[in-house]
N, C-alpha and C positions, 0 to 999 in steps of 0.2 A: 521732565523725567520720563522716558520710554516707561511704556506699561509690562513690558518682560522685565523689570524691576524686582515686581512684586515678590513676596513671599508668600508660599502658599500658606494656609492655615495649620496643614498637616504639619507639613517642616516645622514650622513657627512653634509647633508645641513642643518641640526635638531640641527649642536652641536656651542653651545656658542665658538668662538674663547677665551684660555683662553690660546693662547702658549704650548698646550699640544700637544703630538707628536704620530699622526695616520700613518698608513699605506693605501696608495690606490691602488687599482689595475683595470687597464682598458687598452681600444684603442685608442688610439692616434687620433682623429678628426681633431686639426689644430693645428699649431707650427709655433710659429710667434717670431724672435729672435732681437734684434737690437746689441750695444758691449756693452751692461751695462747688460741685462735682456733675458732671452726666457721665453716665456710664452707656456705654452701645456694645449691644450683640453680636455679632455679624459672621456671613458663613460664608463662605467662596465655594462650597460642594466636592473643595475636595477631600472632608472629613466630614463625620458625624459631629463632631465639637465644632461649636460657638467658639468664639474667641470675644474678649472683652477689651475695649480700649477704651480708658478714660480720658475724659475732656476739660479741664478747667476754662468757667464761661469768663475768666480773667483774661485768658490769652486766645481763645477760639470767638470768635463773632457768636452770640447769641441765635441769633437770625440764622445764622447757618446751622447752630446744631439744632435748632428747629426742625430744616430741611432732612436732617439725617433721622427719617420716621421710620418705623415699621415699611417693609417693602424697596425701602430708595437705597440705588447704589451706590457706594462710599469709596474713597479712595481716602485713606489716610497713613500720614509717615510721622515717627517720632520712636521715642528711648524706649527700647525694650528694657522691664523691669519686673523684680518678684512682684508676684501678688501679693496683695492685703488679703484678700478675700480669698475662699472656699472653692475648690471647681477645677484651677488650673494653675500650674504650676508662676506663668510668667504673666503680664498686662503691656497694653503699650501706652504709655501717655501721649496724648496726640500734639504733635506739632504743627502741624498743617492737615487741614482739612479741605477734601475736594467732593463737592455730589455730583455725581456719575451722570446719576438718574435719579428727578425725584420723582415718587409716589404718595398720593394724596391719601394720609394713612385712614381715613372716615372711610372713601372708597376701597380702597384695598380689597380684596374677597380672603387672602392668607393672615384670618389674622393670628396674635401668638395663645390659642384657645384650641382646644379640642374640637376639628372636624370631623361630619361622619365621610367615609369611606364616599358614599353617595355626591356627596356634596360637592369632594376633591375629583369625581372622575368628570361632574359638569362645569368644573373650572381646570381640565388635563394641562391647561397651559401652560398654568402656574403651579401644579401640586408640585414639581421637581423641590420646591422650594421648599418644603416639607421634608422634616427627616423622614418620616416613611419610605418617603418616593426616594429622595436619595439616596436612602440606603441602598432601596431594590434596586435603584438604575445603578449605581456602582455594583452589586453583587451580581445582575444581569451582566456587566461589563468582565468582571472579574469570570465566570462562566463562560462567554463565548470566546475570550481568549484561551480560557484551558482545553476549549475546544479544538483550534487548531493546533493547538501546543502539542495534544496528544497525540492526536494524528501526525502532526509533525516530525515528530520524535518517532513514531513508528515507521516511516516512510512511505506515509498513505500521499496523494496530489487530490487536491481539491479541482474540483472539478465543479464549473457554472452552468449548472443545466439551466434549462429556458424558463421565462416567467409565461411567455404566451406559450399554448399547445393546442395540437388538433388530438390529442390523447386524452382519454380519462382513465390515469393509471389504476384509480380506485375501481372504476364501474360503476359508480352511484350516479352520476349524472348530473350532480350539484355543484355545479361550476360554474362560473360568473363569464359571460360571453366578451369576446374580444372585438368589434366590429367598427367600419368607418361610412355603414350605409343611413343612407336615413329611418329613422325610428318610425317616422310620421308615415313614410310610401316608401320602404323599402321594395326593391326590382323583385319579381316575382317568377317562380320556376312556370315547367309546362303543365307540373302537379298544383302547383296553388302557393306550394310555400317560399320561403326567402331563396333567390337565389346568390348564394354567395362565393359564386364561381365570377360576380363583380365585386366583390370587397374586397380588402386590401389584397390580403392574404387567397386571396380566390378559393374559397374552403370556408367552414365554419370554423372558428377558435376561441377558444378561452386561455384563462387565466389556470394556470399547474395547481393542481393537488398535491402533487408529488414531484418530485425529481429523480423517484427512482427508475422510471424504466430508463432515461438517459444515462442514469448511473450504471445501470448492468452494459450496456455497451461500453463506457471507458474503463469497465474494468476489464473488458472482455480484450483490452492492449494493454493496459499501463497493470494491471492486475488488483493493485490495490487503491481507491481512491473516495473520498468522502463526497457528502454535497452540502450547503450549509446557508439558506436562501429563504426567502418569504415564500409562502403555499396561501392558499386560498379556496375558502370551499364553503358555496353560496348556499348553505344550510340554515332553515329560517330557525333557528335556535337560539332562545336567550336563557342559556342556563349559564351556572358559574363556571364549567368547564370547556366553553366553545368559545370562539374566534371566526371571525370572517376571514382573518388575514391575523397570520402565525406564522412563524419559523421552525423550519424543520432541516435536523439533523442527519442524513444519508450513508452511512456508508456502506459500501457495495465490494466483495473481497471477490476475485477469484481462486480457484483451489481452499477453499473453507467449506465447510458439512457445516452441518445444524449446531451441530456439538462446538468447535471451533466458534461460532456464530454467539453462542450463549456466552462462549468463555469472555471473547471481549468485547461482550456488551456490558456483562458484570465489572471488568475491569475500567471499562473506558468511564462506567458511572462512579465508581470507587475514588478513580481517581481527580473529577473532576470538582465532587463534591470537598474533597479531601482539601483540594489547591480552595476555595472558598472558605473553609475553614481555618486555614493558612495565612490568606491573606486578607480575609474580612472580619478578624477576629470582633471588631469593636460594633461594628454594622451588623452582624448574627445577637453578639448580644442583645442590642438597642430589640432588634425584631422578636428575640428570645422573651425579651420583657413584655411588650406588648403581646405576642401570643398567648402568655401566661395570664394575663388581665384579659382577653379575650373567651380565654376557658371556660373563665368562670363566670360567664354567661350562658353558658350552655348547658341544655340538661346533662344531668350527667353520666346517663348510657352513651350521650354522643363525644363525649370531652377524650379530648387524647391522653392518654395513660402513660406519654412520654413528653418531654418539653420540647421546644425546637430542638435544640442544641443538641440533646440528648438521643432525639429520631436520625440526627445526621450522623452520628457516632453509633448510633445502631447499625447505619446502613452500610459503613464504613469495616465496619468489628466483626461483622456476620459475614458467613459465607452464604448463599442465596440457596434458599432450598428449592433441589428440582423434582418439577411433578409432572406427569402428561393428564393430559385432559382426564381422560378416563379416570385417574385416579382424583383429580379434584372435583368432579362429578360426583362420587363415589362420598368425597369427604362431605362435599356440601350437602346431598341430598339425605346421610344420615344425619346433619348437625340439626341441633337443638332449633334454631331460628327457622329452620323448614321445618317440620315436624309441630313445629308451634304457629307454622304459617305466620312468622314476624319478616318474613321476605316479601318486598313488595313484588316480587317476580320468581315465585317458586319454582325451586327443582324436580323436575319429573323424566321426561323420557332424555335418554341419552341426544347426544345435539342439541341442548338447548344455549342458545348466546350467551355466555359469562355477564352479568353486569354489575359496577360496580359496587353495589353491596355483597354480590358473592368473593368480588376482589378482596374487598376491605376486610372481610371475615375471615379469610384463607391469612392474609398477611398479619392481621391484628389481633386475631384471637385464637386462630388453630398453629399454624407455627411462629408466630410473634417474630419473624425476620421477614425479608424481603425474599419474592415465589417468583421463580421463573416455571412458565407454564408451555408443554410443549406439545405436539401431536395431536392438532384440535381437529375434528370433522370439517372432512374437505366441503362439507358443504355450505359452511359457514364462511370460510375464507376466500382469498382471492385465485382468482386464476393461473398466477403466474407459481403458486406455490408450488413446491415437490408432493409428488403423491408417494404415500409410505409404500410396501408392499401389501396392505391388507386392504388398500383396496377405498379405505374407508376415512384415512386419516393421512394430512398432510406435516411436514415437515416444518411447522409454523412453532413459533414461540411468541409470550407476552413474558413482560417483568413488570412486577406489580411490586407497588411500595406502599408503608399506610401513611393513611390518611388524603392519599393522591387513588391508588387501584390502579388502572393500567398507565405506564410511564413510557414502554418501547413495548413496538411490535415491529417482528419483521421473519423471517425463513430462510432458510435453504432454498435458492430457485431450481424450479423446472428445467433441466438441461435436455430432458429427451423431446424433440420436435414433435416425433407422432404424438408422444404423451399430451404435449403444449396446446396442439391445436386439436387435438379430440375435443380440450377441456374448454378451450376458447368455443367451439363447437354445442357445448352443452348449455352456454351464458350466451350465446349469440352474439360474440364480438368476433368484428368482422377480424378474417383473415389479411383481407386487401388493404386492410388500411393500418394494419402492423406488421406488412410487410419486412418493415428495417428491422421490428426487433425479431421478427422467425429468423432471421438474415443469420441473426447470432449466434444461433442453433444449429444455422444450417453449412455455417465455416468457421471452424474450428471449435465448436463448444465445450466447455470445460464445466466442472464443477462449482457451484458459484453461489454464495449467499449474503444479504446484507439486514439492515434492520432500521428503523426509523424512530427518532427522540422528537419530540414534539420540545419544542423550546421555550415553549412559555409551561408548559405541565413542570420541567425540571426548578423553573427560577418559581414556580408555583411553588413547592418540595421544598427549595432550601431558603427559602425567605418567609416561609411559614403563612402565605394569605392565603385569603377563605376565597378571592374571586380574579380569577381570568385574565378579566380586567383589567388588575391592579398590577400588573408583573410586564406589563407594555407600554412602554410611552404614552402611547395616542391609540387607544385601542378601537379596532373596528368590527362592530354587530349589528345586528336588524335596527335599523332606524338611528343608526350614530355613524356618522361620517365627518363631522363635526371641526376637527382640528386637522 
C-alpha cells in the first residue's frame, strides 16, 4: 500500500465511524496493554490530538506490539469505529500492523512525563514531538503564512535581499564575518591588518542584520514590497529575548509618511494574530492552559493580569494608543515605579533609551492596550531615519505589546540627501561605501518609510513562552550551535 494512503489524524477525527477501513500513520506517545486489549496513542503532528487504536494480542503478533513503544513509528490499517472510551469521538481497531521505526523505549529521552523547558531545548531534536513544540511549530507555520497572505492581498512583492553583506544596516557592528581566508595566517595589508581584497568577495563581509537598506531600493521601482529572511546579529547575549539567528519581517512602502507607516503596522499585526486565532483554535487553547499553570509560579506583581487567549483578543479589540516620546517620558518619569525608584533603569533627563520595563508599564499598567510610540530623539536612533523639523527628534516609531515591550520598530526614511549624509557625517559612516544607497536619494527620491517585526518576538506573543528559544526549531546563541 503507497504511504499517501494514509489518513491524517486531523481528518480522522472529522470522519463518521461507519466500519470503513483507514490507514494511520504516526509516533507512538503511550501504549498501555492488559491480556484482552493494547491500547496505542499515536500523533502524526498534524493535530494537537492523540489518536487511539486498539489491538487485540488475538489477531496482532504479541512481539509486535511490543515493538509499537513510546517513540516507534507505526503504521496501522483497520475499521474505524465509536469509541468505548472518553477523549474522542471514534477508535480504530487494528488489522495490520507495521513498525516504521522502532525506538528502544528505556532509551528514548521524550518520555510521556512532564519535561522542563531546559531539558527539551538540549534534546531540539526531538522536542517537535511534544505537544508544546508542536503546537508552536504549527502556529509558527500558521503566522508566516498570514504573512505573505497579507502582503499579498495588498499588492506588496517580496523581495530576497542578501544573507551576505558588506553593510551594517544597524551600525552596531556586531556581525558575524563572512570569509574563505585562512583563520590560522590570514594575507596581511601594508597596515598590519587582514587583507581581504584576497578573499572571496575581495572586501570584508558578513552575515545581514537587516534587509532593510536593500528593501528601500526596491521600493524605490516596484513602490511597494516586503522582505521576510533570516538576520543575524553576533551579540554575546544570553537573555530570553535574543537570538543569534532570527527572522525578520521588512516591509519598505514608497509614498508612505510615519503616519501611513503606523497605520499598517497596526493593521498588518491585527491581522495576522487574528488568522492564528482562526485557525489554531485547539493549539492556543492547549498553550492557553499551560500558560495558566505557568502563572501561578510566579510572584504575583509579575503574573499577567490577562490569559493568553485573552491578551490576543486584547490586542485585536483595541485600537493602539499613539504617544510620542516626549509624552511617554513625561508619563514614565512621573509614575509611581520611578518616583519609588522600583525601575531598574530610571527616568531622568529627557533622551534616555526606553527599556523594556518602561515598555511593559506604558502597555500594562498606564494604558492597558497596546502603544505605538513616535518621535524619539534623534540621537538614540538610526541614521537613516527622517529628522522632524525641531531639530531634535526623528520620525521613528516602536509598537509595544505586554508582556513582550517592543514588537516593531521602524520610520519614515530620510529622503533629503544633504540631510542623509550630514547625518551619516556625525556617526562616521562612510559615504564611499553607500554609495548605491545615496544613489537613491540622488535619482528620483520619493517619500518612503518601512518598519521591521522580528519573528520570533511575534510567535513569542501568540504562543505565550517565557523564552526565545522555544518559538525556533533549532535555536542559535552563545555557545549552542548544536543541531
Amino acid at each position: 500500500m503507497a504511504f499517501n494512503t494514509r489518513t491524517k489524524i486531523k481528518d480522522l477525527l472529522k470522519l463518521a465511524p461507519e466500519q470503513q477501513t483507514v490507514t494511520v500513520m504516526g509516533w507512538v506517545r503511550t501504549r498501555r496493554s492488559n491480556k484482552h486489549v493494547t491500547f496505542i496513542a499515536i500523533n502524526d503532528g498534524s493535530c494537537i490530538q492523540n489518536y487511539q487504536i486498539v489491538a487485540d494480542p488475538a489477531f496482532i503478533d504479541e512481539e509486535l506490539l511490543k515493538k509499537a513503544a513510546t517513540g516507534a513509528c507505526i503504521k496501522s490499517t483497520g475499521k474505524l469505529v465509536e469509541s468505548q472510551g472518553a477523549g474522542q469521538h471514534t477508535e480504530l481497531i487494528v488489522e495490520r500492523l507495521e513498525i516504521l521505526g522502532e525506538a528502544d523505549p528505556e532509551a528514548y529521552p521524550i518520555q510521556p512525563k512532564k519535561h522542563s523547558l531546559e531539558f527539551l531545548r538540549e534534546n531540539a531534536h526531538l522536542r517537535m514531538r511534544t505537544n508544546t513544540f508542536a503546537a508552536i511549530m504549527r502556529i509558527r507555520h500558521q503566522l508566516a503564512f498570514s504573512v505573505h497572505e497579507y502582503f499579498h492581498r495588498k499588492g506588496f512583492f517580496y523581495i530576497q535581499t542578501p544573507i551576505i553583506t558588506a553593510s551594517d544596516a544597524e551600525g552596531a557592528g556586531e556581525m558575524f564575518r563572512v570569509s574563505v581566508l585562512d583563520p590560522k595566517n590570514p594575507p596581511l595589508n601594508d597596515q598590519g591588518g587582514v587583507d581581504f581584497t584576497q578573499d572571496f568577495f575581495e572586501r570584508e563581509t558578513n552575515l545581514t542584520v537587516s534587509g532593510q537598506l536593500e528593501g528601500e531600493l526596491a521600493a524605490m521601482a516596484l513602490s511597494e514590497i516586503y522582505t521576510f529572511g533570516p538576520t543575524f546579529r553576533a551579540e554575546n547575549s544570553n537573555t530570553t529575548r535574543h537570538l543569534a539567528e532570527f527572522w525578520m519581517i521588512e516591509p519598505e512602502m514608497a509614498f508612505y509618511d510615519a503616519e501611513d507607516n503606523q497605520n499598517l503596522a497596526e493593521d498588518f499585526l491585527k491581522y495576522i494574530i487574528s488568522q492564528a486565532l482562526l485557525h489554531c483554535h485547539d493549539d492556543l487553547e492547549f498553550l492557553d492552559k499551560r500558560a495558566s499553570e505557568e502563572e501561578k509560579n510566579k510572584k504575583a506583581d509579575q503574573r499577567n493580569e490577562l490569559s493568553l487567549l485573552e491578551r490576543l483578543k486584547f490586542v485585536i479589540d483595541n485600537q493602539f494608543e499613539r504617544i510620542t516620546y516626549t509624552q511617554a517620558w513625561e508619563i514614565l518619569r512621573e509614575s509611581t515605579p520611578n518616583k519609588k525608584k522600583k525601575f531598574a533603569f530610571p527616568i531622568d533627563a529627557w533622551g534616555t533609551d526606553l527599556q523594556s520595563e518602561h515598555e511593559r508599564f506604558l502597555v500594562e499598567k498606564h494604558f492597558k492596550k497596546p502603544v505605538i510610540i513616535s518621535d524619539y530623539p534623534k540621537a538614540i536612533k538610526s541614521f537613516y531615519m527622517k529628522q522632524n523639523a525641531d531639530g531634535k527628534t526623528v520620525a521613528a516609531m516602536d509598537i509595544l505589546f505586554p508582556g513582550i515591550g517592543e514588537i516593531v520598530g521602524g520610520s519614515q526614511r530620510e529622503e533629503n540627501l544633504d540631510k542623509l549624509v550630514r547625518r551619516m557625517e556625525e556617526l562616521n559612516i562612510s559615504r564611499e561605501e553607500m554609495w548605491w544607497y545615496l544613489d537613491t536619494r540622488r535619482f528620483g527620491t520619493a517619500p518612503h518609510a518601512g518598519f521591521g517585526l522580528g519573528f520570533e518576538r511575534l510567535v513569542l506573543f501568540v504562543t505565550g513562552m517565557g523564552n526565545i528559544r522555544d518559538v525556533i526549531p533549532f535555536p542559535r546563541t552563545p555557545g549552542n550551535a548544536e543541531f
